[in-house]
C-alpha positions as CSV (number, residue, x, y, z in Angstrom):
1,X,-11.4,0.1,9.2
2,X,-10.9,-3.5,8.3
3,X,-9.7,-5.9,6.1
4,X,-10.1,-4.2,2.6
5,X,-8.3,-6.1,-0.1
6,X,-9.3,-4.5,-2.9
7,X,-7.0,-3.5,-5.6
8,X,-6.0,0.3,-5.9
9,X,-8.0,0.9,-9.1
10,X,-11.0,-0.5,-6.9
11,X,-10.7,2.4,-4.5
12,X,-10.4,5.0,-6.6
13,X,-10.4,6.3,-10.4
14,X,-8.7,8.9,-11.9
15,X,-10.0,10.7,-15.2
16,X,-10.3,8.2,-17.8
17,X,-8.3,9.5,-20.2
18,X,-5.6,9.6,-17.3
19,X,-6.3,6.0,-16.9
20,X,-5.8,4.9,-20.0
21,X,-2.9,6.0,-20.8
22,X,-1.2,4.7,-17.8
23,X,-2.4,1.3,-18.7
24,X,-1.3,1.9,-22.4
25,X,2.1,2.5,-21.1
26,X,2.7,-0.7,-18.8
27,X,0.5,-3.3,-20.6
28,X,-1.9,-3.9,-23.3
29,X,-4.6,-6.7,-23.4
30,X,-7.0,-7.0,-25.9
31,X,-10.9,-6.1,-25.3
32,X,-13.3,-7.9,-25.2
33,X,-15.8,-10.3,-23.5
34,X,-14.4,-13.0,-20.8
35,X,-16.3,-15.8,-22.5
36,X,-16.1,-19.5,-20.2
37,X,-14.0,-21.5,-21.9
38,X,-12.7,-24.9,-21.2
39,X,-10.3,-25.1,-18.8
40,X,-6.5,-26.6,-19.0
41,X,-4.5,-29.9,-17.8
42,X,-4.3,-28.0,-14.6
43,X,-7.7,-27.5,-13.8
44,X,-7.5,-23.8,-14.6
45,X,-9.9,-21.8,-17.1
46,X,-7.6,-20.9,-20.6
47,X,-8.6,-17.2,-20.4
48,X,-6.7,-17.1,-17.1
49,X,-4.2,-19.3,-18.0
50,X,-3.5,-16.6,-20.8
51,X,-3.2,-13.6,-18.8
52,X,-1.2,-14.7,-15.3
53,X,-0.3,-18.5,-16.4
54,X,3.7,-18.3,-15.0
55,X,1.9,-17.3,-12.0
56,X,-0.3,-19.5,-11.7
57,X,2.4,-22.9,-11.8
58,X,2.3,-25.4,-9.3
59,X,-0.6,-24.4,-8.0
60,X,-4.2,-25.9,-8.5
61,X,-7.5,-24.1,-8.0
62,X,-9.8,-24.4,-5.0
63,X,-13.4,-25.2,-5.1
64,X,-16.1,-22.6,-4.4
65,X,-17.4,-25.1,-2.4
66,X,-14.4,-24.8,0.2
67,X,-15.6,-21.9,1.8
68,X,-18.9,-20.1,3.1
69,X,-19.1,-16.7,3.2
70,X,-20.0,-15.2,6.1
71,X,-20.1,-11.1,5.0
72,X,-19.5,-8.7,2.3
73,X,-16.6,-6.6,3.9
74,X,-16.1,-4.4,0.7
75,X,-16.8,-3.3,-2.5
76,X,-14.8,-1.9,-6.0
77,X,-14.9,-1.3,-9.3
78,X,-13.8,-4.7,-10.1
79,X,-13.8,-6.9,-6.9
80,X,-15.9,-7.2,-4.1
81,X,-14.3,-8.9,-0.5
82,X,-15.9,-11.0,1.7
83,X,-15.2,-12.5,5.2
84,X,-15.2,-16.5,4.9
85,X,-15.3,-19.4,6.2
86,X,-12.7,-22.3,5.7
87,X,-15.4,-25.4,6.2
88,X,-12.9,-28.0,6.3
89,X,-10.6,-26.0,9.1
90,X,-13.2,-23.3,10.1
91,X,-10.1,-20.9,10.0
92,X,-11.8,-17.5,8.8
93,X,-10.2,-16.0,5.4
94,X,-10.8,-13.2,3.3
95,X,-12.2,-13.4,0.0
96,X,-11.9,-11.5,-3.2
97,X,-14.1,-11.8,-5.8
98,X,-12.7,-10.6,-9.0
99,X,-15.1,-9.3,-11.7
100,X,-13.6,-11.2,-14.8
101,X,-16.8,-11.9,-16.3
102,X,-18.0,-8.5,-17.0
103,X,-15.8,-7.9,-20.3
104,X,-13.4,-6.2,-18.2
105,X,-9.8,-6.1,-19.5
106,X,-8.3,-4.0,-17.5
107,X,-9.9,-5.6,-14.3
108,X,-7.6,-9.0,-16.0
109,X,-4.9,-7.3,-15.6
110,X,-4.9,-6.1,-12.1
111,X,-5.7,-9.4,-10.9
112,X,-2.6,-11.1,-12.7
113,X,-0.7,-8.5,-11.4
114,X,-1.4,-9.3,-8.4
115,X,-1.2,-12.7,-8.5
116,X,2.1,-12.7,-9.9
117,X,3.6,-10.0,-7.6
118,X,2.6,-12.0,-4.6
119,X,3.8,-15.4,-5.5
120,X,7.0,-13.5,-6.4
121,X,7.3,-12.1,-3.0
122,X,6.5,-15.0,-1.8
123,X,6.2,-15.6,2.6
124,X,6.7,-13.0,4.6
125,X,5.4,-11.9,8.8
126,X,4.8,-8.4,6.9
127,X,3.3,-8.6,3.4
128,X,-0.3,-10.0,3.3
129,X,-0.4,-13.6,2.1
130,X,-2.2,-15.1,-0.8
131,X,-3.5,-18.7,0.4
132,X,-5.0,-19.6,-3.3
133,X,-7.3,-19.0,-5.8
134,X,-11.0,-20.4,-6.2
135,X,-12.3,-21.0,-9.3
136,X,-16.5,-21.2,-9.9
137,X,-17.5,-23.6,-12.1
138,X,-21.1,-22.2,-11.7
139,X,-20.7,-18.8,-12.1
140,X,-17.3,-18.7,-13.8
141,X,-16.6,-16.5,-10.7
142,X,-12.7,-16.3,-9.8
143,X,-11.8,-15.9,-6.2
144,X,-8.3,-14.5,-4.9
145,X,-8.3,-16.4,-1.0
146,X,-6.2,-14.2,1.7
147,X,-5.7,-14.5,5.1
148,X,-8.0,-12.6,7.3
149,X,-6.9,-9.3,8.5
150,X,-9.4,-7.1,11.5
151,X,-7.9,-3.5,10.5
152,X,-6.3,-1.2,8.3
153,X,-4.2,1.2,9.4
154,X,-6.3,4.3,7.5
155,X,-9.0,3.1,9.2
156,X,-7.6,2.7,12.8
157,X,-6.3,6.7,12.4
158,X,-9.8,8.0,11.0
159,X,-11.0,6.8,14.3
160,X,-11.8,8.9,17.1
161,X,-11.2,6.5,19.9
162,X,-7.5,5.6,18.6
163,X,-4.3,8.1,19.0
164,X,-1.3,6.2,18.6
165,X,1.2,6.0,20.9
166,X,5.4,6.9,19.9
167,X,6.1,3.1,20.8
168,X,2.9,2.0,18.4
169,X,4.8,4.3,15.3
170,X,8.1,2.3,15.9
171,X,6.6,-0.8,16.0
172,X,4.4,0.1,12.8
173,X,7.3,1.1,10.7
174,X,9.7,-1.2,11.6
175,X,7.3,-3.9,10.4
176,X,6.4,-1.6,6.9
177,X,10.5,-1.2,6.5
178,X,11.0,-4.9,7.2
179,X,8.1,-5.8,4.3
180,X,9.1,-3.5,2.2
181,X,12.9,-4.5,2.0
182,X,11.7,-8.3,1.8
183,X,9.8,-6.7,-1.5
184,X,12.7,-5.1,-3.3
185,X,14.8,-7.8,-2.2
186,X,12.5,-10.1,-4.7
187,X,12.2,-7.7,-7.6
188,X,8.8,-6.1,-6.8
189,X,7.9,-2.2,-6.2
190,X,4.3,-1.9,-4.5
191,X,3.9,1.2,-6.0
192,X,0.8,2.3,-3.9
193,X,2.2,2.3,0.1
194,X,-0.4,4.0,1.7
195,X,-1.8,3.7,5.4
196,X,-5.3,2.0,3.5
197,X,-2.9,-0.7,2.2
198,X,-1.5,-1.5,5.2
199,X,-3.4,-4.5,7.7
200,X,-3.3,-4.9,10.7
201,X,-4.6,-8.1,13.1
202,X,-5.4,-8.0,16.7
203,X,-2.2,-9.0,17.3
204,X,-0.2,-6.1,16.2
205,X,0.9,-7.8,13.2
206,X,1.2,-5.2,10.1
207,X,1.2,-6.2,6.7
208,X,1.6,-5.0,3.4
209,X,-1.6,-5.5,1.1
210,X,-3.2,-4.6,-2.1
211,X,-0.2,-5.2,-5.3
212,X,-2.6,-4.4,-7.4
213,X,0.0,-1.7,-9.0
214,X,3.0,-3.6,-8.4
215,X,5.8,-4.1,-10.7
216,X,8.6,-6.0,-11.2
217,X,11.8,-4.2,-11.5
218,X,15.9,-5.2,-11.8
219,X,18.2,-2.3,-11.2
220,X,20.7,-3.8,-13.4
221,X,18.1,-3.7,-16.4
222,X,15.8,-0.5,-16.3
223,X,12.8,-0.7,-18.2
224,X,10.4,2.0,-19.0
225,X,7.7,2.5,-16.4
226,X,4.1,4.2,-16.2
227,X,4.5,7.3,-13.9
228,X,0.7,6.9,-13.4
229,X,0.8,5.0,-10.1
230,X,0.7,5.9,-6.5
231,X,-2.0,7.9,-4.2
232,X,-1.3,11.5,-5.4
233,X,-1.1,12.4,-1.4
234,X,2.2,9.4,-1.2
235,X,3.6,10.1,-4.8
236,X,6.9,10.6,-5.2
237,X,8.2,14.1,-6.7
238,X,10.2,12.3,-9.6
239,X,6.5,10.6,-10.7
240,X,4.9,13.9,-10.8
241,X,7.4,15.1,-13.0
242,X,7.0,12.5,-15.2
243,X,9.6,9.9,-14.6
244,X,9.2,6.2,-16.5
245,X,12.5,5.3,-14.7
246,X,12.8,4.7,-11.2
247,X,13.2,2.2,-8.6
248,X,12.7,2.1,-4.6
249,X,12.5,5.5,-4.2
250,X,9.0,5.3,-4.6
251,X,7.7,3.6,-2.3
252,X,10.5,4.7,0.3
253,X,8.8,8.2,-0.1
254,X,5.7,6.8,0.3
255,X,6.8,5.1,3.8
256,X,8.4,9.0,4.9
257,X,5.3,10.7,4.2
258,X,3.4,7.7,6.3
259,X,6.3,8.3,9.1
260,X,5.0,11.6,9.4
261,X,1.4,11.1,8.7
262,X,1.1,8.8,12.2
263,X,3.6,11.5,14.5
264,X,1.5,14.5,13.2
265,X,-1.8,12.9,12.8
266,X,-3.0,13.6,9.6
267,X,-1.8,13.4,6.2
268,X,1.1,15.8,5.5
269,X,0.9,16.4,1.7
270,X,-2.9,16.4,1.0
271,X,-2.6,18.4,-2.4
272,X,-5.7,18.4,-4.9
273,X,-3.9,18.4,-8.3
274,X,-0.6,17.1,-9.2
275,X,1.1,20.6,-9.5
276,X,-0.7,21.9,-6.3
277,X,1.3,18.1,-4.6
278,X,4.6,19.6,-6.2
279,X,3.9,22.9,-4.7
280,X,3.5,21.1,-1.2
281,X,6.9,18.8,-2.1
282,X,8.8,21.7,-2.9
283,X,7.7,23.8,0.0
284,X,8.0,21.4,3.0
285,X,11.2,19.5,1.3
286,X,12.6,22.4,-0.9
287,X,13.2,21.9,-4.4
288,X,15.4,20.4,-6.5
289,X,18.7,21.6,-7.2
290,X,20.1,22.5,-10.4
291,X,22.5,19.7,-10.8
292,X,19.0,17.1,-10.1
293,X,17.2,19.2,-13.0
294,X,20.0,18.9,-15.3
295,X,20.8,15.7,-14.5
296,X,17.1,14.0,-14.4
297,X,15.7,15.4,-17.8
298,X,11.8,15.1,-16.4
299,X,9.1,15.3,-18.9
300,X,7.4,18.2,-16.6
301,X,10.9,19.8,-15.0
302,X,10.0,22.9,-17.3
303,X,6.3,23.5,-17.1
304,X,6.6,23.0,-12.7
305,X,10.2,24.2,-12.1
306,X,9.6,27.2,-9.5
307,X,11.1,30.9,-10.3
308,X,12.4,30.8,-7.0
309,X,14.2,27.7,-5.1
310,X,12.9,26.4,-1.7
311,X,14.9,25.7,1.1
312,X,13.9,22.5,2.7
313,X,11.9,23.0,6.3
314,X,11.1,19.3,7.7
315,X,12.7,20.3,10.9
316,X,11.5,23.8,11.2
317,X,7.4,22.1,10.0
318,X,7.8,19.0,12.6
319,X,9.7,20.5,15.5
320,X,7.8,19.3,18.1
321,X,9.2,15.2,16.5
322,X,11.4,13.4,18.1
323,X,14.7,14.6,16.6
324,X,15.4,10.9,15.4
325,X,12.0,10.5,13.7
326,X,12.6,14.0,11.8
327,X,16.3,12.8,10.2
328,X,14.4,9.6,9.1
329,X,12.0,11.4,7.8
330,X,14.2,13.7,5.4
331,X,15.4,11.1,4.8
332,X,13.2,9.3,2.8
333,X,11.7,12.6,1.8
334,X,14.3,13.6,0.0
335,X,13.8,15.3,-3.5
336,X,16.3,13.2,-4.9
337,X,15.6,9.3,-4.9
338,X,19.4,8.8,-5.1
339,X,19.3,9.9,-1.0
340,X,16.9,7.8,0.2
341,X,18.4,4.7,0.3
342,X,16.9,1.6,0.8
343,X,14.3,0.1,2.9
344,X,17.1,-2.1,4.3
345,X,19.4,0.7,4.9
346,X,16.9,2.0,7.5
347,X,16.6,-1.5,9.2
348,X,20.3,-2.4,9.0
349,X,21.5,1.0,9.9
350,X,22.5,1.2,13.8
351,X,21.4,4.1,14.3
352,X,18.0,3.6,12.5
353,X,17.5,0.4,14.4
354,X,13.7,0.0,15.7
355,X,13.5,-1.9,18.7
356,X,9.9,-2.6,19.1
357,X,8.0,-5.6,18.8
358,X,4.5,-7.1,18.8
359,X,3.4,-9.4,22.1
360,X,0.1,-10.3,23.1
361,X,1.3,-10.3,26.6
362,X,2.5,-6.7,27.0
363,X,0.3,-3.5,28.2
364,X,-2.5,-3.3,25.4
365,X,-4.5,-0.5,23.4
366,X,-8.5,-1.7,22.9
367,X,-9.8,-0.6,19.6
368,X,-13.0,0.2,18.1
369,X,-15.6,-2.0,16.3
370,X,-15.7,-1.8,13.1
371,X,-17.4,0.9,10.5
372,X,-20.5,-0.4,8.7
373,X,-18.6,0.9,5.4
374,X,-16.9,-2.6,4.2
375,X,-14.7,-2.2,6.8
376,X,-14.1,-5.3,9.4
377,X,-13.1,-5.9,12.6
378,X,-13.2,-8.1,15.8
379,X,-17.0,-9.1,16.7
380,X,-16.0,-7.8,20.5
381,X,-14.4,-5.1,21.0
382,X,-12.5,-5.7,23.6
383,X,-10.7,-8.6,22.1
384,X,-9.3,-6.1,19.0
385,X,-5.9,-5.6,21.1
386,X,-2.7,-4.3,19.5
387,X,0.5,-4.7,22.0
388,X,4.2,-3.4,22.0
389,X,6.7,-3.8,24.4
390,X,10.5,-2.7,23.5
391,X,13.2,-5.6,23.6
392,X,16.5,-4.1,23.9
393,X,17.7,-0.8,26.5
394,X,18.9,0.8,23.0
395,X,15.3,1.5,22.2
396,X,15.3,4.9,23.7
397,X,18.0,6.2,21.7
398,X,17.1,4.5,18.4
399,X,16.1,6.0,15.2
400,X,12.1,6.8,16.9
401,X,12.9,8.3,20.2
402,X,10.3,8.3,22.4
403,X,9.3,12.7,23.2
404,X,2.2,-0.6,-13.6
405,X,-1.1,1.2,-13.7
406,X,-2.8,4.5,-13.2
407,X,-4.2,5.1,-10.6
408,X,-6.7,8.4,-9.3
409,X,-5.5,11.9,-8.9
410,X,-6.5,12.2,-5.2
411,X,-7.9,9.6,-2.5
412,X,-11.7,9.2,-2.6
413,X,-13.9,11.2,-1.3
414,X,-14.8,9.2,1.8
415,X,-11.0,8.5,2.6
416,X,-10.8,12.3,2.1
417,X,-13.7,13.1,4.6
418,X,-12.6,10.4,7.2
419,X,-8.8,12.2,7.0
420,X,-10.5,15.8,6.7
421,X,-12.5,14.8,9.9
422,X,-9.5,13.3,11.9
423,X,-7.2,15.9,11.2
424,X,-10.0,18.4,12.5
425,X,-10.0,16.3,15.6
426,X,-6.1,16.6,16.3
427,X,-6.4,20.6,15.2
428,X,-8.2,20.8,17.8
């Protein structure tokens, strides 16, 4: 577990050819050597400039010399994170170091995306914040600065010594729901919500991390989209079939199956293959009707569509969830993106209200240290606290009652194992 702010591509890759054309479909940049150049009026090198200059205005870089690392926390394809030191403020900071001087041009491109889908989101309690950017005049090294987070959430379920509580759940997605909204409010789909991408601090504090895959999107103006993005276990059914229009619903499907991933434990969708994750969909949230087939003309609809039609068994699969929990999650699980609504449809709703919230001063859960497996956490134990109290006497009949780039086919084989491993544990 820890702070790992690596992009999605850094975590895992999908067949090449898969790869490619995913990023031929959202982007092109031309090949080629990252060769130091001289940098422009604002102090920033003209190769950047190129790829993620509206990004980078009004800002100035950082100096290398601002910061002393302390440990290497993590390591990709294209970035490796390490746990720093402010030396001016001694406040501790995470720091990415993005390969751009390998000739990598699709490494480029994740890290403009990224740049620019977090200064479009701009401040928020939930979604991981971007304090600057470092640029090495030595080593012609770029580095993206973050604040520092102890946990992620993938980690904190992977480990043996943590079961979360009902009350832990509320609080969790309340503050995913909360980030999520601020998101599409701005114009910007995550497009890879997974528990791994979501940080948390030793105060509770969640936040939304890694936009790596984001993209910017305005309902009023569709544009076409790469369907290659998402974990295949979080993937949306209409990006399976093929879809290069869509909006929210992704990443509202992605937050049901996570819903249901902390209440049962382990991942609820684990499929291997892309048709073997629509066999899974179709079976646990039935398949789409005929009037969604006609209507949604998917690429795949006729190589995937089933002989026979599923009836939808959420209820019947997750019985033993607190009734609330299992309308939210149909929810957002519904075949249909039409249905799910909106991140701030689940917030706003009464009756979906979560009324949980983070204090330092409440009853506490004491977590693990860290992995040795670029994972980070607290240096003692017993100061890596998460609290929740509720706020309001409505929180026992709210919604959680307490009884553009491709991405892999499947998780990684360690994130695999460490699920494989806790789900074993709850089995049993």
């Amino acid at each position: 577990m820890g702070c790992v702010l690596s992009t999605a591509a850094d975590r895992r890759r999908g067949p090449s050819a898969s790869a490619a054309a995913g990023a031929a479909a959202d982007r092109r940049l031309s090949p080629g050597t990252l060769r130091p150049s001289p940098a422009d009026a604002g102090g920033w090198p003209a190769w950047l400039v190129a790829v993620a200059g509206d990004a980078l205005r009004g800002w100035a870089p950082r100096r290398a010399d601002s910061f002393q690392k302390l440990a290497k926390i993590g390591t990709g394809t294209y970035s490796n994170v390490y746990k720093a030191r402010e030396v001016g403020s001694g406040r501790v900071v995470a720091l990415k170091k993005v390969r751009c001087e390998a000739a990598e041009a699709e490494s480029v491109r994740f890290m403009a995306r990224e740049i620019a889908a977090l200064r479009r989101v701009g401040s928020h309690p939930n979604v991981v914040r971007l304090e600057g950017i470092v640029v090495s005049r030595v080593s012609h090294s770029l580095y993206l600065v973050f604040e520092y987070m102890e946990h992620d959430l993938a980690g904190l379920a992977a480990t043996p010594a943590v079961a979360f509580s009902e009350p832990q759940v509320k609080c969790y997605m309340r503050q995913l729901l909360s980030g999520m909204a601020h998101c599409h409010a701005r114009g910007v789909l995550h497009r890879d919500v997974k528990c791994s991408n979501l940080l948390l601090n030793n105060e509770g504090v969640l936040k939304i991390a890694d936009f790596g895959l984001a993209a910017t999107f305005d309902p009023r103006r569709p544009r076409p989209m790469t369907s290659r993005v998402v974990t295949l276990w979080y993937r949306a059914p209409e990006l399976l079939l093929g879809a290069t229009h869509y909006g929210v619903g992704v990443d509202l499907w992605s937050a049901g199956c996570i819903l249901a991933e902390l209440l049962a434990g382990k991942p609820i969708l684990p499929g291997r293959t892309e048709v073997e994750q629509l066999h899974r969909i179709f079976k646990l949230c039935g398949s789409p009707s005929e009037k969604y087939w006609k209507k949604s003309k998917l690429p795949h609809a006729t190589i995937v569509k089933p002989q026979q039609p599923y009836k939808c068994c959420i209820a019947e699969t997750f019985k033993d969830f607190p009734q609330s929990s299992i309308s939210l999650i149909k929810k957002l699980l519904s075949i249909d993106p039409s249905e799910r609504g909106t991140a701030a449809d689940a917030l706003n709703c009464e009756r979906h209200r979560l009324m949980a919230r983070v204090s330092a001063a409440s009853k506490s859960e004491k977590f693990p240290p860290p992995h040795q497996d670029g994972a980070v956490g607290s240096d003692d134990p017993y100061k890596a606290r998460l609290s929740f109290i509720a706020v309001d006497r409505s929180f026992a009949s709210s919604i959680f009652q307490t009884k553009e780039e491709p991405v892999g086919l499947s998780p990684t084989s360690s994130e695999s194992a460490s699920r494989k491993s806790h789900a074993a544990r709850k089995s049993a």
